[in-house]
LUMNU-522310 format. One record per atom (N, C-alpha, C): x, y, z. Coordinates in steps of 0.001 Angstrom, whole numbers, plus 500000, padded with zeros to 6 digits. Layout:
N
        X        Y        Z
        X        Y        Z
...
***
This chain:
303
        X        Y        Z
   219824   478116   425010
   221162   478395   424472
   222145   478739   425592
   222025   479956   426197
   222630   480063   428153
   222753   478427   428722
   221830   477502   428556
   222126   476488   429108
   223301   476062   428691
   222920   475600   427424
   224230   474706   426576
   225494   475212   427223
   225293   476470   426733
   227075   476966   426912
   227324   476768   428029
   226462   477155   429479
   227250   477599   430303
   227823   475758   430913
   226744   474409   430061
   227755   473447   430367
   228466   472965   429859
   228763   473382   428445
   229410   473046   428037
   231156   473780   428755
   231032   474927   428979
   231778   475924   429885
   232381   474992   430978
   231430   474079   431775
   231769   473840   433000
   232334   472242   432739
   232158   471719   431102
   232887   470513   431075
   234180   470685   430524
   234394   471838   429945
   235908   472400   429411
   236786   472516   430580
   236084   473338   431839
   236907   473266   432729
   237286   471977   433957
   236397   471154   433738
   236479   469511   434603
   237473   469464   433587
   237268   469373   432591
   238651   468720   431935
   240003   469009   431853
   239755   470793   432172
   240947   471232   432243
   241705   471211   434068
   240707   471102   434770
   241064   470469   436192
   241642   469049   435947
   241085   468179   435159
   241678   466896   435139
   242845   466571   434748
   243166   467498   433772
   244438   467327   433404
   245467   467739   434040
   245171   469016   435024
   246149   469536   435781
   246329   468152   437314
   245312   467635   437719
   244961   466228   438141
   246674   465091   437963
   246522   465217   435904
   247412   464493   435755
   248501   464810   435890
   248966   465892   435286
   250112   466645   435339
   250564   466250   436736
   250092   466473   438115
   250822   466962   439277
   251491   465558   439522
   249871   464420   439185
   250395   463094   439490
   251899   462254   438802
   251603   462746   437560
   253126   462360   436565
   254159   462645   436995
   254098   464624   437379
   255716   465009   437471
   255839   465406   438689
   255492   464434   439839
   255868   465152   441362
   257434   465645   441249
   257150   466415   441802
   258724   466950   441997
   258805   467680   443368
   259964   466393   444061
   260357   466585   445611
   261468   467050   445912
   261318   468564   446940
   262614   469476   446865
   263732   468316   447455
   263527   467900   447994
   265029   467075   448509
   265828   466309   447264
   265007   465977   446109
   265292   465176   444978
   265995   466352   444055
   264892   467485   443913
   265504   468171   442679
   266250   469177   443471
   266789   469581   444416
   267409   470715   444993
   269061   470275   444963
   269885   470349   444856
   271198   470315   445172
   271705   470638   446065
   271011   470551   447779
   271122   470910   448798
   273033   471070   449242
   273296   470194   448941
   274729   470114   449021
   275913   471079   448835
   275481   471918   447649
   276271   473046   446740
   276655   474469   447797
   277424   474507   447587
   277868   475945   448567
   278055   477068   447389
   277834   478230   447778
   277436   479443   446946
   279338   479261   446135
   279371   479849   444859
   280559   479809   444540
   281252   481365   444350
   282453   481258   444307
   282883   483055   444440
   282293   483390   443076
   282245   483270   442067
   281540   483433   441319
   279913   483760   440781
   279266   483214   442059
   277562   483243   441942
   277439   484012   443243
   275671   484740   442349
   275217   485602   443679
   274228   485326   444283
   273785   485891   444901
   272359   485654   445299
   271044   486440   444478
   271391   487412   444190
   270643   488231   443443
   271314   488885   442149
   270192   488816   441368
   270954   489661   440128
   271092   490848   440355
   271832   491741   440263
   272320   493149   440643
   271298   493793   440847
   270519   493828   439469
   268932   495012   439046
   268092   494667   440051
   268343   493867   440851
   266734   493075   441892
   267323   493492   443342
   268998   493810   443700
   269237   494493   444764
   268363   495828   445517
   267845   495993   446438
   267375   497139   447034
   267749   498146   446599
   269075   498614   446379
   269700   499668   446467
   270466   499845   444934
   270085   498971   444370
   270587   499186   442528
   269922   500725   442456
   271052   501275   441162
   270988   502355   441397
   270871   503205   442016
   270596   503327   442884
   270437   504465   443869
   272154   504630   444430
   272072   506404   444318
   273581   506591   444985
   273789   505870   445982
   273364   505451   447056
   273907   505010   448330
   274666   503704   448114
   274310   503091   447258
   274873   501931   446422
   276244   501909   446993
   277189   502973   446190
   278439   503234   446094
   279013   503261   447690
   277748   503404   448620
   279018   503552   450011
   279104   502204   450692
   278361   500901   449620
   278056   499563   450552
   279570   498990   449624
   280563   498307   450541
   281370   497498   450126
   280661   495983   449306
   281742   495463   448470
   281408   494625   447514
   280479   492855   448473
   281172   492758   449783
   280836   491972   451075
   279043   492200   451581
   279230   493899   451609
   277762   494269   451826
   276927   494053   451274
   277227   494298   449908
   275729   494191   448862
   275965   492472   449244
   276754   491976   449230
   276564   490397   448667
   275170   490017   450136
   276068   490526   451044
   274832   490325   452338
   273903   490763   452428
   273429   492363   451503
   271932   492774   451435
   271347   491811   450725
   272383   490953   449108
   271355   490291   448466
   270546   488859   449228
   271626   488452   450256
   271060   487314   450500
   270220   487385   451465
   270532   488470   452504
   269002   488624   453384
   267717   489325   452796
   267911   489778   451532
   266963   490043   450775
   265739   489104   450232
   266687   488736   449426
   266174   486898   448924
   265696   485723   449877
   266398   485920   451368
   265715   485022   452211
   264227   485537   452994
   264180   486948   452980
   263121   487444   453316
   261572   487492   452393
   262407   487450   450933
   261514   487356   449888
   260671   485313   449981
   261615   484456   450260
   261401   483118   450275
   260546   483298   451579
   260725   483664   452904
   260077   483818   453776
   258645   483979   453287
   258612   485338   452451
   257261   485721   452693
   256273   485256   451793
   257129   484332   450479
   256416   483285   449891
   256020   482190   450782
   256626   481510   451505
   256010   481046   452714
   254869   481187   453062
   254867   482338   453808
   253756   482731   454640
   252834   482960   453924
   253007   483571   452596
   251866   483817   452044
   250766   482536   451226
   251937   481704   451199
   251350   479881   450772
   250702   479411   451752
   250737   479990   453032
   250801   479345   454281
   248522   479762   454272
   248820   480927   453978
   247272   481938   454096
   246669   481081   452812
   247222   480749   451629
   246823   480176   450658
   246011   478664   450337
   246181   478000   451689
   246368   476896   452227
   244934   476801   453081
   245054   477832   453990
   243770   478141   454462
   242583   478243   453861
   242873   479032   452917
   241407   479263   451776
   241163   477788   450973
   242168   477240   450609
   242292   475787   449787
   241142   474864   450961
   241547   475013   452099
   240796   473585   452965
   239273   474513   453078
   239045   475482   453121
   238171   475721   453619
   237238   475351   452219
   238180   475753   450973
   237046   474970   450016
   236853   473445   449893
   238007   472730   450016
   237688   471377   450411
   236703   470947   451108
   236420   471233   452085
   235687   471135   453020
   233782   471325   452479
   233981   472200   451741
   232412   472304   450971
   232656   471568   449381
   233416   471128   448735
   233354   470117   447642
   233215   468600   447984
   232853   467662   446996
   232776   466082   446995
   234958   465990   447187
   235158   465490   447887
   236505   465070   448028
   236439   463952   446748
   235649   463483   446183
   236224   462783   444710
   235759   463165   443379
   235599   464676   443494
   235031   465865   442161
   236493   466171   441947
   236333   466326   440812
   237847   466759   439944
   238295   467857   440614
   237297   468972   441255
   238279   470012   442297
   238747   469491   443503
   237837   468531   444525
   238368   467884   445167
   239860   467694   445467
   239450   466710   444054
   241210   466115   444035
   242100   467093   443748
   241558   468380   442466
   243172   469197   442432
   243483   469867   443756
   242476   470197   444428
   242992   471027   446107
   243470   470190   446990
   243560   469067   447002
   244180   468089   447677
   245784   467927   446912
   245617   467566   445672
   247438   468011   444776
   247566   469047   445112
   247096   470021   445159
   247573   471654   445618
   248131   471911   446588
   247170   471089   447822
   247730   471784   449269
   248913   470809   449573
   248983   469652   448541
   250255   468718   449339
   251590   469193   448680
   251417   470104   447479
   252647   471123   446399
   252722   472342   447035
   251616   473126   448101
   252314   473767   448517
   252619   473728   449887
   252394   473200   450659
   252925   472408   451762
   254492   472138   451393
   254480   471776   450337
   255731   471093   450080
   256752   472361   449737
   256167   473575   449123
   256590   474489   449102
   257109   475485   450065
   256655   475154   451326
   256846   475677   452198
   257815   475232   453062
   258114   473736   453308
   259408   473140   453551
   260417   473705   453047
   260416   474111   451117
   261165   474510   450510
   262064   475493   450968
   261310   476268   451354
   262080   477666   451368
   262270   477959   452693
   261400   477067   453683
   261871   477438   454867
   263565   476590   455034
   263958   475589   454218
   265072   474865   453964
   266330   475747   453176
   265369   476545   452477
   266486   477364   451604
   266874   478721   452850
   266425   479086   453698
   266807   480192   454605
   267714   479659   455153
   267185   477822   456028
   268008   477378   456995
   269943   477531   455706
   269639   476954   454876
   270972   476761   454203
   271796   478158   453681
   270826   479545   453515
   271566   481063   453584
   272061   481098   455252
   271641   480184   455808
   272175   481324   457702
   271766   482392   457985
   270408   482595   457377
   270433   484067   458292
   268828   484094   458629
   268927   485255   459680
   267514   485181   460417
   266389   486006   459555
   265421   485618   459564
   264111   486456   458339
   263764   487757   459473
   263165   488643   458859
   262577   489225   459948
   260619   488908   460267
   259908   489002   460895
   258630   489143   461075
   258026   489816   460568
   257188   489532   460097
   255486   490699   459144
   254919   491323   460349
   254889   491890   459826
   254233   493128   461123
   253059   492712   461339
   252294   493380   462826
   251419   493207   463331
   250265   493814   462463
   250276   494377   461660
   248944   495384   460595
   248550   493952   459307
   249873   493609   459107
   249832   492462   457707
   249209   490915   458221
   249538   490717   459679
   248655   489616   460033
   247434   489634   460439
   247361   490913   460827
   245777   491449   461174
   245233   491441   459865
   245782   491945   458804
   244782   492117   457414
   245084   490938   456882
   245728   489640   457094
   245796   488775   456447
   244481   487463   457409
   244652   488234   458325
   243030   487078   458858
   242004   487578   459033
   241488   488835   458522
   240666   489714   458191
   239995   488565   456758
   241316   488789   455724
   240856   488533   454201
   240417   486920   454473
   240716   485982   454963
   240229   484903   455493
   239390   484414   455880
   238909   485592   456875
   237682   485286   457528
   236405   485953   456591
   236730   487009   456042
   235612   487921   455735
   235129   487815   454037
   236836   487869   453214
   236629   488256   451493
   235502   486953   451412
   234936   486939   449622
   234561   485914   449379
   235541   484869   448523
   234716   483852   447675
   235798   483210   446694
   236260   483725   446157
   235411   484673   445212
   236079   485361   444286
   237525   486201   444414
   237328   487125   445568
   238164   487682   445822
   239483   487042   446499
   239430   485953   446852
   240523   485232   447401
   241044   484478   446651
   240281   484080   445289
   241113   483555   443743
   242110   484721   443671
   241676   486282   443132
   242149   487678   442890
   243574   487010   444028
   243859   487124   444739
   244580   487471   445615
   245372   486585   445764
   245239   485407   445627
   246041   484296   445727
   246589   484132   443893
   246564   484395   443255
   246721   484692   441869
   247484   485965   441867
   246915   487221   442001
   248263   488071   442381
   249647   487767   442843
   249262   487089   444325
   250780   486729   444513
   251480   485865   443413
   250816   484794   443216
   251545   483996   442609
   252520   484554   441159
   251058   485282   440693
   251996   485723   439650
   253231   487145   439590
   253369   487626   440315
   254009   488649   441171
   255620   487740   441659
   255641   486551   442146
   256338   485616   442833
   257186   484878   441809
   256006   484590   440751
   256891   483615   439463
   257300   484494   438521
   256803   486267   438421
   258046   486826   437743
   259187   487404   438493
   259026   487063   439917
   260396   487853   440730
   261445   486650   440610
   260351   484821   440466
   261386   483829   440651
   261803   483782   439010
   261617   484142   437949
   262051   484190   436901
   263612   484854   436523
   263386   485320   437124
   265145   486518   437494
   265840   485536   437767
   265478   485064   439000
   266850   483983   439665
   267055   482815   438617
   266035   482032   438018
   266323   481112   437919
   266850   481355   436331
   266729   482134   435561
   267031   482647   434183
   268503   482994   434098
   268845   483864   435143
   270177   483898   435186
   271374   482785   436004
   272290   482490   435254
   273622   481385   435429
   273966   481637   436371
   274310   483308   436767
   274901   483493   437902
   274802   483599   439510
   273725   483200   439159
   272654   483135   441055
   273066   481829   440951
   273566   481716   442503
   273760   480559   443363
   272844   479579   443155
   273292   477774   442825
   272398   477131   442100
   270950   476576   442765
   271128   476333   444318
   270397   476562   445071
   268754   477308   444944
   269362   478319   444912
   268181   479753   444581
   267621   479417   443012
   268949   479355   442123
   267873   479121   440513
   267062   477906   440357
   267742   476687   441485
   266763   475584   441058
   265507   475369   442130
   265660   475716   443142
   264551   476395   444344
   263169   476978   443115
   263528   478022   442821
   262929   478689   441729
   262056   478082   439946
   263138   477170   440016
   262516   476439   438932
   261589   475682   439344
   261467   474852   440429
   260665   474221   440918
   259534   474691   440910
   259551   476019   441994
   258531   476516   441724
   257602   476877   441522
   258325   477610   440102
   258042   477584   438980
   256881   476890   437792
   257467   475441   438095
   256811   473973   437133
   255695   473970   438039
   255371   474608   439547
   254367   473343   440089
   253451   475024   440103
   253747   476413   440239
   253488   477309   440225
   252355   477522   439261
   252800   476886   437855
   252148   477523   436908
   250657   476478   436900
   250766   475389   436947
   249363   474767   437492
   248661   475362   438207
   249163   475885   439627
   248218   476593   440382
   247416   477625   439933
   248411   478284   439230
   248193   479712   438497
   247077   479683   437536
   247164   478294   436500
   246329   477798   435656
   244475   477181   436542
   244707   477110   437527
   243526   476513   438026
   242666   478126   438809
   243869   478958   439218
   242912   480196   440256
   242308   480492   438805
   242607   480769   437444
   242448   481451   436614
   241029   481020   435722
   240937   479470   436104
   239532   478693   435922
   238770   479109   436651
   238845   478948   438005
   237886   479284   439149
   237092   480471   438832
   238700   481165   438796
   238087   483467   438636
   236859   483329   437389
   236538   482517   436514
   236184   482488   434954
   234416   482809   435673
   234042   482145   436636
   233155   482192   436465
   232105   483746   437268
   233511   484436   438249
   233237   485337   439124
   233594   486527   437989
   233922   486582   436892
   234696   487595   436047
   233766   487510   435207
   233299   486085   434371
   232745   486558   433181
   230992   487091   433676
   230547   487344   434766
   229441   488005   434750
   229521   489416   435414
   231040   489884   435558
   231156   491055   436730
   230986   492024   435526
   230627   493172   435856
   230337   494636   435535
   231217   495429   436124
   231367   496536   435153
   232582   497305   435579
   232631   497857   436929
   232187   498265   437640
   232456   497912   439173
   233269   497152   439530
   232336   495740   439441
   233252   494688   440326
   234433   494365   439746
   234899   494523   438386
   235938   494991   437934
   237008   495570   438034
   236470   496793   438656
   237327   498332   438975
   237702   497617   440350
   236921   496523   441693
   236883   496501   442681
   238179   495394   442205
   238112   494471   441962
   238857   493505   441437
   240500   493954   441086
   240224   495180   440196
   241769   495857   439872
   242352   496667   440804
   241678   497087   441852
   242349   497407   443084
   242875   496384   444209
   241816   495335   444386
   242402   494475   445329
   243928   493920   445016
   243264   493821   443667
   245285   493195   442927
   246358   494127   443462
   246325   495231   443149
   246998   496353   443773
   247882   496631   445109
   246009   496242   445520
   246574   495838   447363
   247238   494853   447420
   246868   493551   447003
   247468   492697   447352
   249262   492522   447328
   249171   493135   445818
   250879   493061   445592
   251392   493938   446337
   250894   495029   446640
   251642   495952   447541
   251998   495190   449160
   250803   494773   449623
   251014   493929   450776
   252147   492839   451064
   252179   492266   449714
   253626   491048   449858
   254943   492700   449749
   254525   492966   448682
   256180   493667   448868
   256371   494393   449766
   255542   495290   450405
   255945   495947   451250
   256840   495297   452854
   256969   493547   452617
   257708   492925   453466
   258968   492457   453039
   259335   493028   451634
   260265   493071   451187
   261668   492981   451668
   261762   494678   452062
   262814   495475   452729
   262873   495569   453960
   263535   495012   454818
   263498   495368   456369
   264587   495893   457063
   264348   497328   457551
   265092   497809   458661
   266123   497383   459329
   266120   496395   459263
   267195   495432   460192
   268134   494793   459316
   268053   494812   458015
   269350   494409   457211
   270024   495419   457043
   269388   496614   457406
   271064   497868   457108
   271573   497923   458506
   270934   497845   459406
   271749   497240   460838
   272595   496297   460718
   272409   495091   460148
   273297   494093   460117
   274584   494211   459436
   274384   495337   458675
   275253   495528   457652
   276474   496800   458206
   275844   496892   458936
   276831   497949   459928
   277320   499481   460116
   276084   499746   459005
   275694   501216   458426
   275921   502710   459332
   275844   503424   459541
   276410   504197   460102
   274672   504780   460483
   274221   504826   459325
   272812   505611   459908
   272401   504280   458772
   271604   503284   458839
   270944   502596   459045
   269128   503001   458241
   268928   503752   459383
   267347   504221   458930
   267207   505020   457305
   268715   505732   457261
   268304   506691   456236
   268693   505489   454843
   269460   504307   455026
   269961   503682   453963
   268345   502574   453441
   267927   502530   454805
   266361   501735   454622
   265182   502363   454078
   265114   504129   454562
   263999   504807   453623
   264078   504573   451827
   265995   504915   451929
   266411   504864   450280
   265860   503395   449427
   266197   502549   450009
   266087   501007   449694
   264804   500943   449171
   263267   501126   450394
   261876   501000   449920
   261626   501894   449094
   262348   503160   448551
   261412   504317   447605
   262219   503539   446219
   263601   503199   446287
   264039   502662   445594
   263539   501617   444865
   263195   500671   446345
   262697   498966   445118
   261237   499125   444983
   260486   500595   444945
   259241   500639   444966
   259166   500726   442962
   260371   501397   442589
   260923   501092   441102
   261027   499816   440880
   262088   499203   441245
   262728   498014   440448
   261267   497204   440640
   260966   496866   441602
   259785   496303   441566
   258536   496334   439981
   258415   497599   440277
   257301   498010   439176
   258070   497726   437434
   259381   497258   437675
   260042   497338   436091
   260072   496261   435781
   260331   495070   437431
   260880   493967   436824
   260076   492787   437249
   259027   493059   438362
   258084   492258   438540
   256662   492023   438366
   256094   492761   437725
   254797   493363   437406
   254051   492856   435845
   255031   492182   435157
   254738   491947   433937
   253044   491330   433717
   253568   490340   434123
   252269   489005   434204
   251529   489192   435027
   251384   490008   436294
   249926   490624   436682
   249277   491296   435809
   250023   492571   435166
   249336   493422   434273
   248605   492891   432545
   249074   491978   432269
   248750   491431   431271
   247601   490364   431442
   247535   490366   432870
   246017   489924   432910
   245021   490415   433667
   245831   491102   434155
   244775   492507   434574
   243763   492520   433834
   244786   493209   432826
   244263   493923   431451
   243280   493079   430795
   243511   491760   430361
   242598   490623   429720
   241568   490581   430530
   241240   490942   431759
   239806   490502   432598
   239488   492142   432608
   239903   493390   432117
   239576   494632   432383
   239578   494530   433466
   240166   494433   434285
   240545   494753   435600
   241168   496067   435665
   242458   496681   434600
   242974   497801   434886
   242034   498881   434102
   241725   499988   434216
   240694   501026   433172
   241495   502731   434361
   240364   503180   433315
   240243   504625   433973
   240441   505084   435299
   239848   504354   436308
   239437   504413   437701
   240695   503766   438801
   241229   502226   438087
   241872   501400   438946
   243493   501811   438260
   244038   502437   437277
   245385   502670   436575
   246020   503401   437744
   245432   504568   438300
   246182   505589   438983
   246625   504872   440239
   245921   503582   440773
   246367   502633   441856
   247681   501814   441478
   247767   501302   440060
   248604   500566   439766
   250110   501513   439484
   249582   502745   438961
   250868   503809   438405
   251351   504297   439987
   250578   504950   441111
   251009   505362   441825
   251611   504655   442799
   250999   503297   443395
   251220   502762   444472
   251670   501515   444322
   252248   501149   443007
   252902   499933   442365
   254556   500224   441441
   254358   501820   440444
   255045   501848   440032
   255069   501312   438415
   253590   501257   438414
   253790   500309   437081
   253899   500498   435794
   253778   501790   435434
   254091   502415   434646
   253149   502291   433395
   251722   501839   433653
   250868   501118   432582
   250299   502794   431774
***
């Protein structure tokens, strides 16, 4: 009976690889085609929706002229595209290295081959969308590239599904903001939609993979599982906010407007991006007793 199911299990998911197979093949979608590269921001559109600014709400708000915020939002947003980048970039790595141990003409094969050429392609994206804001990204620190070729070399599959699935879904509810609202520059909402469409395949395939590292884990590897998520999201955001945009901005004290910013979007974060991690947290028991006080304290999440 264990037999049956577990192939019948493993032909639900060939099939559901196959279809994602078709999907990518049907609706390629090439940023130079669907982007409106052309469009210049209008006095009317922003870069960010207000609530997703660093410094929303927070008093200090009131001492940045209407010019300033417009420039926190966009070196904000280009730092955020940056570090989707980079983090596709680490994502990419783990993709070949499984290539490399599958049949290159097994239905995973082929989707990691559609994968790495969507996000490859993703990565043009946004390194295209910075060039067209003008402004310079800043660098991930020396601790985040050290722990990002640490997790590379060392995690296993399992845990590098966890993690590459975190971001993503962390990424497609921060790109949900932009592209939902009219008033972000069209650039950024259709950047975002893109995405978006090629996003949620990916999202749909880590979530096959995890099926088989989840449905035999015990609460342990569970509890271990609902922390890495934790880490992980903390790790992208914490490259969020950088020091060097209240410099640019011409701040008087600088450092003290940058402490405000990270305790600040350590909120907005947890209100407005956190949705769709936690809701599947929760579905794999990933969040419980043990792993909540990680997500409430060091996320913000309010679960």
């Amino acid at each position: 009976m264990t037999y049956k199911k577990l192939t019948m299990s493993a032909i639900t998911n060939e099939e559901k690889i196959s279809r994602l197979i078709s999907l990518s093949k049907s609706h390629p979608i090439l940023p130079d085609e669907f982007i409106p590269w052309e469009d210049e921001i209008k006095p009317s559109e922003v870069y960010l929706p207000n609530y997703l600014v660093s410094l929303s709400g927070s008093p200090l708000m009131k001492d940045l002229t209407e010019d300033q915020v417009s420039k926190l939002a966009k070196l904000e947003v280009a730092q955020v595209m940056a570090t989707y980048a980079w983090s596709e970039s680490i994502a990419c790595l783990f993709f070949n290295q499984l290539l490399i141990k599958v049949t290159p003409t097994s239905s995973e094969g082929k989707y990691l081959v559609s994968m790495l050429i969507e996000e490859f392609r993703h990565q043009y994206m946004f390194a295209k969308v910075i060039d067209k804001l003008d402004v310079k990204t800043q660098p991930f620190s020396p601790v985040h590239r050290l722990l990002s070729t640490l997790a590379i070399k060392l995690m296993g599959p399992g845990s590098k599904y966890v993690m590459i699935l975190a971001v993503e879904q962390v990424t497609d509810v921060y790109a949900k903001h932009l592209r939902k609202d009219p008033a972000v520059y069209s650039i950024l909402r259709k950047t975002s939609e893109l995405h978006h469409i090629e996003e949620g395949r990916h999202m749909a395939y880590q979530k096959i993979c995890l099926e088989k590292y989840i449905s035999k884990a015990g609460f342990v590897k569970r509890s271990m599982l609902g922390i890495l998520y934790v880490f992980t999201i903390w790790f992208m955001r914490s490259q969020y906010i950088k020091g060097a945009f209240f410099r640019e901005l011409g701040l008087q004290e600088p450092k003290k407007y940058h402490r405000a910013a990270v305790t600040n979007y350590r909120k907005i974060f947890g209100e407005y991006c956190l949705s769709e991690t936690i809701d599947y947290a929760k579905s794999i028991h990933a969040i419980n007793f043990i792993t909540k006080p990680f997500w409430n304290l060091i996320l913000k999440a309010r679960i």
